[in-house]
C-alpha angles and dihedrals in degrees: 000000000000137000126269116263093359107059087217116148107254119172117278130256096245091053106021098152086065100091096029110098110237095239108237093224093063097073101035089107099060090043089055094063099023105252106156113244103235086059092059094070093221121170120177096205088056096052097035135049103215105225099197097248104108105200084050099055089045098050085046094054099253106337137285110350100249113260096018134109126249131196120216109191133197158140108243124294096020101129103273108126083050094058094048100051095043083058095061094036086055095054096043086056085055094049091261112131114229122202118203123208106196103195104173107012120070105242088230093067096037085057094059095039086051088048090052097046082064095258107115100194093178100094091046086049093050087049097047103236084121145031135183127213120197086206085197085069099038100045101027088141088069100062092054108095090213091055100042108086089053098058103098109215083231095062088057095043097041083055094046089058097042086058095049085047085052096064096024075244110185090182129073132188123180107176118208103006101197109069081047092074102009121085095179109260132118088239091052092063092075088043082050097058096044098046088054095048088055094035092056096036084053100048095043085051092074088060086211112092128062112206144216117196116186127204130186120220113207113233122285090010131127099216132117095191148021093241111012107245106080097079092056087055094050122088091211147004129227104183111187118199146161114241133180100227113180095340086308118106115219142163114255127206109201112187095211104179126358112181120219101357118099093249123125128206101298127171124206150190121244142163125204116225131190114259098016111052124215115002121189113230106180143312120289085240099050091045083055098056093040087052097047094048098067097055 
């Protein structure tokens, strides 16, 4: 089976776990006190979403860890929707349905940017491994200020999950997360924060889908997140950025926050290529050193 887009070999859906590294630090504990491997029962693939990055899921251990929620942060144009979407693509390759929530892009036009980025969705939409949700036109109700305040949180949570249940999806994308619960106004910000707590806590709940938020910084800020809590809810952090590094503009991945795997706060360079998606090309550390050995 290949990937969609790219042709490249990935692992198939009746053996998915095939392709993904056992990472060593999972069964430390059973080899402390001698308990054999195979008796622990361990599968990498049931602990770990694979993201289709490979160094990422390499430096994480394995992936996402399956039924938690993942921030992916960014100034415009970072890479984000790419991530995200490789993400999905990954998992539908892998027989694990993806659904899509398009906030603030039409689906139409994220359809023909995807085709002409090379990634053709329609034949995984026909086959239901995934669905998109223009979340304007479903929940139009939402973005009139008359109407807002009788929209209860659980309404829109309760018809995110229904159209995951409607394809068995394991894989969640809201992107971005803010103008779904923020209508604008300085009281809304309360209503924001609380809306995003019950919404993760329900949809982890399930234990079924694991989740990408994505939140846009806006430029020159410090901020992870609209509302600051988004980042607390999340079990890891994945923040893109553009950075002039030694006259040479490149894009940077800094994993942030990664709960419960051994990885500190990294940064790395990466390049996005048509087709393919976000490839990892080397640590920060190790481009550093390369740069400053030719001078």
């Amino acid at each position: 089976m290949s990937n969609p887009g790219t042709g490249a070999p990935i692992a198939s859906a009746a053996s998915p776990q095939a392709n993904v590294a056992v990472p060593a630090q999972a069964v430390t504990y059973a080899q402390q006190y001698g308990v054999p491997r195979e008796a622990t029962g361990y599968s990498p693939f049931k602990v770990y979403a694979p993201t289709g990055v490979p160094k990422l899921d390499e430096i994480l251990g394995g992936g996402f860890l399956r039924g938690k929620t993942y921030l992916v942060a960014g100034e415009a144009g970072c890479g984000k929707t790419i991530l995200s979407l490789q993400f999905l693509l990954h998992g539908a390759s892998l027989g694990e349905p993806g659904v899509y929530i398009a906030i603030d892009e039409p689906t139409s036009q994220l359809l023909r940017g995807l085709r002409m980025f090379g990634w053709d969705v329609r034949p995984l939409i026909a086959e239901r491994k995934l669905l998109f949700l223009d979340m304007r036109t479903h929940f139009s109700k939402i973005y009139l200020r008359d109407e807002r305040r009788k929209i209860e949180p659980k309404y829109v949570i309760e018809s995110i999950l229904n159209a995951a249940k409607k394809i068995r999806a394991k894989r969640l994308v809201i992107d971005p997360i803010a103008p779904l619960v923020y209508g604008g106004k300085e009281e809304d910000v309360l209503y924001a924060r609380e809306f995003l707590r019950e919404m993760v806590f329900a949809i982890e709940k399930t234990g079924e889908l694991t989740t990408i938020m994505t939140s846009e910084i806006p430029t020159g800020s410090t901020k992870l997140s609209r509302f600051g809590v988004e980042e607390f809810l999340a079990s890891g952090i994945i923040v893109l950025s553009i950075e002039e590094i030694d006259g040479e503009i490149e894009r940077v991945m800094y994993i942030r926050k990664a709960r419960w795997a051994p990885v500190k706060p990294s940064k790395y360079i990466f390049e996005i290529k048509t087709g393919e998606g976000i490839i990892i090309r080397e640590s920060l550390s190790e481009y550093l050193r390369r740069i400053r050995a030719r001078r």
